[in-house]
ROMI-625971 format. One line per field, with one value per atom (N, C-alpha, C): z, x, y; residue in three letters. Coordinates in steps of 0.05 Angstrom, whole numbers. Layout:
REM ROMI-625971
c3 Z, ...
c1 X, ...
c2 Y, ...
residu ala, ...
***
This chain:
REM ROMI-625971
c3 108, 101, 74, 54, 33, 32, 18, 21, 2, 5, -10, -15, -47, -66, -65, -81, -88, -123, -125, -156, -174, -173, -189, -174, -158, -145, -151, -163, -162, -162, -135, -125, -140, -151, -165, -196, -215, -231, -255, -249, -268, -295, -316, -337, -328, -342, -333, -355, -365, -391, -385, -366, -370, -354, -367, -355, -360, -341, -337, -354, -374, -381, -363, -366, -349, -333, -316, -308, -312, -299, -307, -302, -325, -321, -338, -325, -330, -368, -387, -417, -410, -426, -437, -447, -433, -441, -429, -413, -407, -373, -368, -335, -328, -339, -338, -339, -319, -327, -350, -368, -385, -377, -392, -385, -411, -400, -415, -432, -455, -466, -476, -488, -492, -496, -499, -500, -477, -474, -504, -535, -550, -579, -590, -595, -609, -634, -636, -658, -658, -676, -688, -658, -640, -614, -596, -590, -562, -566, -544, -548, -543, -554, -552, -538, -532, -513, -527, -523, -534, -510, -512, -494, -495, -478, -479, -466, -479, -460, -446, -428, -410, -435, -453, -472, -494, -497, -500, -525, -539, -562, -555, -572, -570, -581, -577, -584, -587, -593, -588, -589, -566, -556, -549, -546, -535, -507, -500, -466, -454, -470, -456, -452, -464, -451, -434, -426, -404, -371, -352, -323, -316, -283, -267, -253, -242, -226, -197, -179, -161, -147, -118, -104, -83, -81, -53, -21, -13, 12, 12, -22, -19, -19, -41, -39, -11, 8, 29, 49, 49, 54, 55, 33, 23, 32, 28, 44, 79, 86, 120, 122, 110, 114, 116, 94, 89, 110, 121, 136, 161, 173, 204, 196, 187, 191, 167, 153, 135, 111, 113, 94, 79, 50, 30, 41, 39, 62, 48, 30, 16, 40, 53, 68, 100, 100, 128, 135, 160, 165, 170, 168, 162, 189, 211, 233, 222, 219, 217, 190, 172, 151, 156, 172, 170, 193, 208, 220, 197, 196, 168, 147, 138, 124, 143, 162, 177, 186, 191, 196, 165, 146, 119, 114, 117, 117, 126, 156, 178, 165, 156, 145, 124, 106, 83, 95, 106, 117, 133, 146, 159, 142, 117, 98, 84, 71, 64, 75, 101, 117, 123, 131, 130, 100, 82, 59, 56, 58, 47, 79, 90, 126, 129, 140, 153, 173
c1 570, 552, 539, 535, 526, 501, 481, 449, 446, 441, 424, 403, 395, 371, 363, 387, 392, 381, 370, 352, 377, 407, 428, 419, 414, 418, 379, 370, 339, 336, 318, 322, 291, 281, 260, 256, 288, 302, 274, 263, 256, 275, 258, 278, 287, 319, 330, 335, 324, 336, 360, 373, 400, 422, 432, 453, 485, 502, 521, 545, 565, 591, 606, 608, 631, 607, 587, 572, 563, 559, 552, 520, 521, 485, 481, 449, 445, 439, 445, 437, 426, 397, 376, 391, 387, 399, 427, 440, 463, 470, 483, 483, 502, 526, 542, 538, 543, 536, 556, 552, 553, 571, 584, 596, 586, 570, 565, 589, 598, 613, 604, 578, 575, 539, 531, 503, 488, 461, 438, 447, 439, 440, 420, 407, 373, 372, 349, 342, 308, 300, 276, 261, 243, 236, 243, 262, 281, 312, 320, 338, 364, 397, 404, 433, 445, 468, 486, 520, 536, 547, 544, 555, 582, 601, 613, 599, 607, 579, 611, 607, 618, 642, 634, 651, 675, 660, 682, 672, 651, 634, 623, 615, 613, 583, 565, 538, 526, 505, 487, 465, 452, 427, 400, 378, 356, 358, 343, 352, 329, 312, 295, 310, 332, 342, 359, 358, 380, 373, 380, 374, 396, 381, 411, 414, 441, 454, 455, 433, 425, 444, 472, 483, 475, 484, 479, 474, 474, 481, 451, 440, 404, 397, 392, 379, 374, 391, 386, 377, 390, 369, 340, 334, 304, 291, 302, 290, 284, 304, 301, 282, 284, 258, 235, 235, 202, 200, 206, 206, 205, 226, 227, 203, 198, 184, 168, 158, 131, 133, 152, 156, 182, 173, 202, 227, 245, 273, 268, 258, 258, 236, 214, 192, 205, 227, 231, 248, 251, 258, 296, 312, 337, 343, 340, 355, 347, 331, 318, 337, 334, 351, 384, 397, 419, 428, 407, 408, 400, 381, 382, 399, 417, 431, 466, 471, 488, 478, 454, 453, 456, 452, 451, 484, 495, 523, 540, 531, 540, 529, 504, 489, 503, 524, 543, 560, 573, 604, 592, 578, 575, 582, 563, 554, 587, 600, 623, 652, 647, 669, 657, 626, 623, 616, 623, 620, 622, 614, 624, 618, 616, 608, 576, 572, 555, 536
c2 588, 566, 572, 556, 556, 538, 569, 552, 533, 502, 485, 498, 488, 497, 514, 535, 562, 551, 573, 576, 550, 561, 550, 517, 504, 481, 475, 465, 461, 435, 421, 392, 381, 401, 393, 378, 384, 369, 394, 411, 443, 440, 443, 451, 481, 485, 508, 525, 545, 559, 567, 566, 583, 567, 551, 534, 547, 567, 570, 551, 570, 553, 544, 516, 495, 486, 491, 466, 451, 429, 398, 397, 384, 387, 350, 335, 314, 317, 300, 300, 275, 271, 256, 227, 207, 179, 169, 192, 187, 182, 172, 171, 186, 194, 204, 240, 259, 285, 301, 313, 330, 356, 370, 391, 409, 444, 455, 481, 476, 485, 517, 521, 553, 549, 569, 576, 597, 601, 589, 596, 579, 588, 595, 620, 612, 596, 580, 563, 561, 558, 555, 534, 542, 520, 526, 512, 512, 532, 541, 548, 520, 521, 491, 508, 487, 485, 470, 483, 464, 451, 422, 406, 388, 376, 352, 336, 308, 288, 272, 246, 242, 233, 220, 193, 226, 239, 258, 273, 268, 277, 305, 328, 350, 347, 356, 360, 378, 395, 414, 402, 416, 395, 425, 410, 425, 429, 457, 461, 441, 432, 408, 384, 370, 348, 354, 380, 381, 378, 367, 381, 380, 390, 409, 381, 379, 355, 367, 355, 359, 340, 357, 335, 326, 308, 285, 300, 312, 335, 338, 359, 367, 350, 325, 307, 290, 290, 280, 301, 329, 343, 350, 342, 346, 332, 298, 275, 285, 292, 290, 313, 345, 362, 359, 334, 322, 299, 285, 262, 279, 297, 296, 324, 352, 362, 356, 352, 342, 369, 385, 409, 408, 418, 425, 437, 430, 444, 471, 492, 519, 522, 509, 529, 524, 513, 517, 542, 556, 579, 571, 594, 584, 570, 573, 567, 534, 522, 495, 487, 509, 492, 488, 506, 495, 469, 471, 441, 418, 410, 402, 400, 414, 411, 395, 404, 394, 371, 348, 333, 319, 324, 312, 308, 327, 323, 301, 300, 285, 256, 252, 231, 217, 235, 230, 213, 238, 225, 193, 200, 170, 140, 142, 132, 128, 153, 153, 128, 139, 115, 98, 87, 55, 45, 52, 45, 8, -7, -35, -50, -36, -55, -60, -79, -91, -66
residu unk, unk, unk, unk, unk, unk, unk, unk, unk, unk, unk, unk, unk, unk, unk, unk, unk, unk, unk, unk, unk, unk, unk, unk, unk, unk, unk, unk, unk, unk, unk, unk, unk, unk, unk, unk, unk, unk, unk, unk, unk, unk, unk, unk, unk, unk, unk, unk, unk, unk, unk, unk, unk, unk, unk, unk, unk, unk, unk, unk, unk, unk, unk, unk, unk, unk, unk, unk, unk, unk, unk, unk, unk, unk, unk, unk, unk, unk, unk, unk, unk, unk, unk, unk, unk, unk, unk, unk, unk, unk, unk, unk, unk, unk, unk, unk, unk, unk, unk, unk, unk, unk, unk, unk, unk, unk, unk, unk, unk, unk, unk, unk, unk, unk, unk, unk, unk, unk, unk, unk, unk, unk, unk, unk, unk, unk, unk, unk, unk, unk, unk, unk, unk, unk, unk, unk, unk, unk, unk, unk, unk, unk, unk, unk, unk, unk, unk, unk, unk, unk, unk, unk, unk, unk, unk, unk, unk, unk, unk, unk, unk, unk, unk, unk, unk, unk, unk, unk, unk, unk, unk, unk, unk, unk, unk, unk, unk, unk, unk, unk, unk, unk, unk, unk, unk, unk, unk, unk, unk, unk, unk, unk, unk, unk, unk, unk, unk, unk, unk, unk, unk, unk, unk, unk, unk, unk, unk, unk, unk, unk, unk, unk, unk, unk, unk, unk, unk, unk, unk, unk, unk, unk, unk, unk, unk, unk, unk, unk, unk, unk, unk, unk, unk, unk, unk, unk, unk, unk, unk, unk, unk, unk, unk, unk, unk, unk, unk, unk, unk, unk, unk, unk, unk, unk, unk, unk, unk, unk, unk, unk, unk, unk, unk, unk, unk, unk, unk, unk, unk, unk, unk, unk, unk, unk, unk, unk, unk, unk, unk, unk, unk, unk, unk, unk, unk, unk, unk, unk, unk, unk, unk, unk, unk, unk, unk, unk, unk, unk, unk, unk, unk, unk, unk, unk, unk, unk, unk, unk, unk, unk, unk, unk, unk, unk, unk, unk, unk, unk, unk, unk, unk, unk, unk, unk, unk, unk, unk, unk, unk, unk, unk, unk, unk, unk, unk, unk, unk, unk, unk, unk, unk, unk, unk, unk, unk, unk, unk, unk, unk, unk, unk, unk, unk, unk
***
C-alpha cells in the first residue's frame, strides 16, 4: 500500500522548492500539467525550473508558478477524512487512513464505470 500525502504528494497545493526531473507539476495559467525537464537553476529571487508545458514549448519558469498535481484518489481522500471524521487524512492514525483511502478508491472506480448514467 502506498501512503497518500507523502511530503512528494502535498494536497495542500505548498509551493515546493524541489520538484523531481520528469514530474508533472501544475504551471501558472495552464490547465494542462507540465513536465519538469531539469532544475533548480539558481537565479537572482527564485530559484527556476526547466519545463515542457502541455502544447510542447520549453520554458524556464519560477519555482513560485509551479505546484504539485495532487491526484484524484487524495483529493477524495481528504474530502471523506474531513467529512466522516472532522480531521486532515495526515492526523488520522494509519489503520483509519488506509480505510479511507480504500473507500476513496472504491469511490473512483464507482464514478469511473457509471460515468455518463443517470
Amino acid at each position: 500500500m502506498t501512503f497518500i500525502f507523502t511530503p512528494e504528494r502535498d494536497p495542500r497545493r505548498e509551493q515546493v522548492a524541489d520538484h523531481k526531473v520528469g514530474s508533472k507539476v501544475k504551471y501558472r495559467g495552464m490547465t494542462m500539467p507540465a513536465e519538469v525537464l531539469s532544475g533548480p537553476h539558481t537565479s537572482p529571487g527564485n530559484d527556476r525550473y526547466l519545463i515542457r508545458k502541455a502544447d510542447g514549448n520549453v520554458s524556464l519558469v519560477p519555482v513560485t508558478d509551479l505546484e504539485r498535481v495532487v491526484p484524484r484518489v487524495d483529493q477524495v481522500a481528504g474530502t471523506l477524512s474531513v467529512v466522516i471524521y472532522g480531521r486532515a487524512f495526515v492526523n488520522l492514525d494509519l489503520r483509519t487512513q488506509i480505510r479511507v483511502a480504500n473507500v476513496a478508491k472504491n469511490v473512483l472506480d464507482i464514478a469511473d464505470r457509471t460515468r455518463g448514467e443517470v
